[in-house]
C-alpha positions in Angstrom: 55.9 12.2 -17.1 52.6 11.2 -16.1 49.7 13.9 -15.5 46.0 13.4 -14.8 43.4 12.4 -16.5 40.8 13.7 -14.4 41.1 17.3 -13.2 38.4 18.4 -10.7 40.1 21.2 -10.0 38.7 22.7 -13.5 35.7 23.8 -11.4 36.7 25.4 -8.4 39.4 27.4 -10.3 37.7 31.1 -9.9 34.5 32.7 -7.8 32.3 32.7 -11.0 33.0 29.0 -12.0 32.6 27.7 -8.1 29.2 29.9 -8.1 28.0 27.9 -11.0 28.8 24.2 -10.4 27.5 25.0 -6.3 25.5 22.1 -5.3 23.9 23.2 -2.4 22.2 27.1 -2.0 20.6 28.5 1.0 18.3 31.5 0.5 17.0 34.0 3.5 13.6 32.1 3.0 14.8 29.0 3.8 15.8 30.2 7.4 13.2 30.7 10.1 14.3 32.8 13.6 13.2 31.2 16.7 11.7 34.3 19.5 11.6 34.5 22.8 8.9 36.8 24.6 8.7 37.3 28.1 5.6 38.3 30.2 5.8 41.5 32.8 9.3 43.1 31.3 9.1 46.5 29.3 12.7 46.2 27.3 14.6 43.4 25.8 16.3 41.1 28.0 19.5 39.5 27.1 20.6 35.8 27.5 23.8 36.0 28.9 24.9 31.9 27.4 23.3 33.1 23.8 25.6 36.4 23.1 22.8 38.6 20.4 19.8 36.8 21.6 17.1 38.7 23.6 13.9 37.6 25.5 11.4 40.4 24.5 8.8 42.6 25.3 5.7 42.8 23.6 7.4 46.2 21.7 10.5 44.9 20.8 9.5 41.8 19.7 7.0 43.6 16.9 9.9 45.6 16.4 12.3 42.5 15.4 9.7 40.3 13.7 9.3 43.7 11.0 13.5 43.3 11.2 12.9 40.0 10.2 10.5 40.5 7.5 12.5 43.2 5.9 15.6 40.5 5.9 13.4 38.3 4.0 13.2 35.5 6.5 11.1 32.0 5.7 9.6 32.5 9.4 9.4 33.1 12.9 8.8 30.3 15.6 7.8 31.9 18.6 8.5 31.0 22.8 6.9 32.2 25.4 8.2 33.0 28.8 5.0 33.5 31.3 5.3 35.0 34.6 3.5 32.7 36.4 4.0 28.8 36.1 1.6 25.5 37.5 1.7 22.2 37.2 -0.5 21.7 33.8 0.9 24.7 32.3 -2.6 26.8 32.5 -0.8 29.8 31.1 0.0 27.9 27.5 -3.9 27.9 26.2 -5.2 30.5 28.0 -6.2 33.3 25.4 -4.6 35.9 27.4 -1.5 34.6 28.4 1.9 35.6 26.9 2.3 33.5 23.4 -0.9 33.9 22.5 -0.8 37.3 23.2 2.4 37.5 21.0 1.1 35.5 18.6 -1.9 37.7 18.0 0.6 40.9 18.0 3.1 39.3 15.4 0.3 37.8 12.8 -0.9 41.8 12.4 2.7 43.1 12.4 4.0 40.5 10.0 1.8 38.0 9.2 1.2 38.8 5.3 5.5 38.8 5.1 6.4 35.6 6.6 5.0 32.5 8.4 3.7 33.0 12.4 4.8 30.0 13.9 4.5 28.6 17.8 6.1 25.8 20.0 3.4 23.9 21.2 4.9 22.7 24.2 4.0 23.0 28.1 7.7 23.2 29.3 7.9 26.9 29.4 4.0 26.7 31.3 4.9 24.5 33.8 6.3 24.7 37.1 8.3 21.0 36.6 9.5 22.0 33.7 8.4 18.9 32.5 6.8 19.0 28.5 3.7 17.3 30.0 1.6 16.7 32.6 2.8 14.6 35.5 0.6 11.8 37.1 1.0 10.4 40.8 4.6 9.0 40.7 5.9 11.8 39.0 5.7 10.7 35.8 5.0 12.5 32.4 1.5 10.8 31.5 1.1 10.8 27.8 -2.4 10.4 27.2 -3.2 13.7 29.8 -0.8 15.6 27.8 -2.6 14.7 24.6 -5.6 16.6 25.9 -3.1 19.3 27.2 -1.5 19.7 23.5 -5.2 19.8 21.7 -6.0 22.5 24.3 -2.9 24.2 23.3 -3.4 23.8 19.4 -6.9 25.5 19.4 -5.9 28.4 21.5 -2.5 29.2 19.3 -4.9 28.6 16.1 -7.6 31.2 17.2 -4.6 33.3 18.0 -3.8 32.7 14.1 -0.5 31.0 14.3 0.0 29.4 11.0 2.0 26.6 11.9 2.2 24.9 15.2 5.4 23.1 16.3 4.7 20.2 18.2 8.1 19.7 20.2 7.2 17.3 23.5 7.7 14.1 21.6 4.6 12.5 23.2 3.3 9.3 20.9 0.2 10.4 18.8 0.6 13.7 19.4 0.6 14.9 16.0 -2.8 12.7 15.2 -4.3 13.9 18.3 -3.5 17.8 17.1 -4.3 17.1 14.0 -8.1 15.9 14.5 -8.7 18.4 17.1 -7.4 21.4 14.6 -9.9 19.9 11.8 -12.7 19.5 14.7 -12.9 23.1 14.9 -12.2 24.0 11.7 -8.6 25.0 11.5 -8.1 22.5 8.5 -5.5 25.4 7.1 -3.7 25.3 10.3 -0.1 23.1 9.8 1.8 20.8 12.0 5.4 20.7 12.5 6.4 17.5 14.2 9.8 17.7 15.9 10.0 14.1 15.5 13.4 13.3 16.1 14.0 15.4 18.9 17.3 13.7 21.1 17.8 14.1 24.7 21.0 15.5 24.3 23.4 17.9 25.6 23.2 20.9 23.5 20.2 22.6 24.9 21.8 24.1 27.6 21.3 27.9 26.6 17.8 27.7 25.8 17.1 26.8 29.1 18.1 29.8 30.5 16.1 31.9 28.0 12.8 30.0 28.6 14.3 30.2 32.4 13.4 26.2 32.5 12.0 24.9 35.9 13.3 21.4 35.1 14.0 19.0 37.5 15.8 15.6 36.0 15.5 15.2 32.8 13.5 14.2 29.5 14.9 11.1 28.3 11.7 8.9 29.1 10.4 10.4 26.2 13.5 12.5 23.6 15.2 9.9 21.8 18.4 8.4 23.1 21.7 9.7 20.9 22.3 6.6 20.2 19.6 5.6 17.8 19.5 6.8 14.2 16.9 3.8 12.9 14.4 5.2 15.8 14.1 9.0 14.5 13.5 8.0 11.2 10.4 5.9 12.5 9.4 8.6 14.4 9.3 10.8 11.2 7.6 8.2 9.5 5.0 8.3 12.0 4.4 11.6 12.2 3.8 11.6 8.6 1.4 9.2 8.5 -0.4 10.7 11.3 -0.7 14.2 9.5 2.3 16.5 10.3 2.9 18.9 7.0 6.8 18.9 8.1 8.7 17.1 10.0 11.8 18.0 12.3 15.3 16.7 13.3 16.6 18.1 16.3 19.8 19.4 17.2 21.2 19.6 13.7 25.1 19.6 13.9 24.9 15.9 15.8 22.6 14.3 13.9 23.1 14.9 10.1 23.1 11.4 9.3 19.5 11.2 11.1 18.5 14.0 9.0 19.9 12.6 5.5 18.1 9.2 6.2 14.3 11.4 7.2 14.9 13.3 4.4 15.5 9.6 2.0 12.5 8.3 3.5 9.9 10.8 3.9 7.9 13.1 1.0 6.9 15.8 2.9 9.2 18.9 3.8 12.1 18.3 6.5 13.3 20.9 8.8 16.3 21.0 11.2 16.5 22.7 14.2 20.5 24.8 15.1 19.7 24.8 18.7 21.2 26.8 21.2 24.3 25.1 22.3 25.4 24.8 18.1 25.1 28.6 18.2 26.5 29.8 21.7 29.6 27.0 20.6 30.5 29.2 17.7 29.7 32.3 19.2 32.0 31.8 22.2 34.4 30.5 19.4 34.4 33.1 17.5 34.8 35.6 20.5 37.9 34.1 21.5 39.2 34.5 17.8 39.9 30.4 17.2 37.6 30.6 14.2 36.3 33.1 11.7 32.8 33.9 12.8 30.8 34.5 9.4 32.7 31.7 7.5 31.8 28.9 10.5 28.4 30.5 10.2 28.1 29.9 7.1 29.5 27.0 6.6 27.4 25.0 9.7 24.1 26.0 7.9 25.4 24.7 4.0 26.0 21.5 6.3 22.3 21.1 7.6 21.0 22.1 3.8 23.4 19.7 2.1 22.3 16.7 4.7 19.1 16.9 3.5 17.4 20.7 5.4 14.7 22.1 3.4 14.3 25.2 6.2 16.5 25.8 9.3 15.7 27.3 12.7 18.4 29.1 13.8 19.5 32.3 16.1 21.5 33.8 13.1 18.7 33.8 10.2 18.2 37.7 10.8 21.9 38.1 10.0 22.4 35.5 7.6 20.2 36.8 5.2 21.0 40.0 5.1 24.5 38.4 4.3 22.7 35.9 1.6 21.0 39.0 0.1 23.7 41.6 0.2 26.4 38.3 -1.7 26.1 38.6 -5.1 
């Protein structure tokens, strides 16, 4: 008879051994929880398409940032959900209005655990939903938003957010952030670029828990899902203009898009588990067609092995208590 030469199986052949040969390790701090806070409610909302996942109060939302911290989470990126809405997003730098109210809150609750992080967007601020301002045809104008996002950067930098994550994918947005930080002297302050955001389908949830105004959509400016070579220019870009990370967004349907960033850029690289990734397993999981903690699991070792130095996602409260609590 003939038998192997090779035997691979040699290392997977016990829990010990397969601990010691792992390639790829995820650890709490490498996961940061994205938070929702809404203006005007006094308890914790739920998000009926996003099973575990609230929109705050002011209260509860200190109360699960220090849940947060205790699980030894990376970070918080923080979303907020104002009660009143116009069409350049006034609410989004104005010092009193909900994020940077909730960003003041969670930097003295938390702020010496873990990193205070904010979406600098206007979708949540404006009544269009749109992630700029619109000019007289209806369209998003990219240079008005610039000033719009510098406005925004300043006012969430005073509020001492320690990283601000620039999601609208306007072009020189992250230079335009970047010298208006150092202008005033936030030189400290760091820029996530979500530069290869895609228009695609898995966003769903999350428009219910920002309760999105949008009309149409955003593909004149989120990359189409059909180009890999454009993200990892736009990640390219972004690093040349200044951002300190850069972003690939969704995760699950782009992994290849993240690998290639990750080969071609020297700076950190995030990925973003958005909301349809995590209400997909969790409705999954509900209907008993997968095991919940093991596809979990398994989804965020994915987005580390492809190339994720830190992942936003819904679970990373949960998932590392599990990290620390599995020996």
């Amino acid at each position: 008879m003939s038998f192997p030469q090779h035997r691979p199986r040699r290392l997977r052949q016990s829990p010990a051994v397969r601990r010691l040969v792992r390639e790829t390790h995820l650890a709490p701090s490498q996961l940061v929880l994205p938070m929702f806070v809404r203006e005007g409610i006094s308890e914790p909302s739920p998000i009926s398409s996003m099973p575990g996942v609230v929109q705050h109060s002011l209260d509860s939302l200190r109360r699960a940032a220090a849940d947060a911290a205790d699980a030894g989470v990376g970070g918080l990126m923080l979303f907020g959900v104002p009660a009143v809405r116009d069409s350049r997003g006034s609410g989004a730098d104005d010092p009193r209005g909900i994020l940077n109210v909730a960003t003041e809150a969670l930097v003295a609750e938390v702020g010496d655990a873990l990193v205070v992080q904010t979406d600098l967007c206007l979708d949540e601020f404006t009544d269009h939903g749109h992630c700029g301002v619109l000019d007289a045809q209806g369209r998003v104008d990219n240079d008005a938003t610039l000033e719009r996002y510098a406005s925004m950067a300043l006012a969430q930098a005073r509020a001492g957010s320690a990283l601000l994550g620039l999601s609208g994918m306007m072009d020189g947005q992250t230079a335009h952030v970047r010298a208006a930080l150092d202008a005033e002297g936030f030189t400290d302050t760091m820029i996530l670029a979500y530069s290869a955001k895609y228009a695609g389908a898995f966003y769903g949830p999350f428009r219910e828990a920002v309760d999105s105004q949008l009309v149409g959509d955003r593909r004149t400016y989120q990359l189409d899902p059909a180009n890999g070579r454009e993200g990892v220019r736009e990640a390219l870009l972004d690093a040349e203009e200044g951002a300190d990370i850069v972003m690939v967004k969704p995760a699950m349907p782009y992994l290849d898009v993240l690998a290639e960033v990750r080969a071609s850029v020297d700076i950190p690289v995030w990925a973003y588990q958005v909301s349809g990734e995590y209400a997909m397993i969790e409705a999954a999981a509900a209907h008993g067609w997968i095991d919940r903690r093991r596809a979990i699991e398994e989804s965020l070792l994915g987005i580390r092995r492809a190339g994720a130095d830190a992942i936003l996602t819904y679970w990373a409260v949960e998932a590392a208590r599990w990290l620390r609590d599995t020996p």
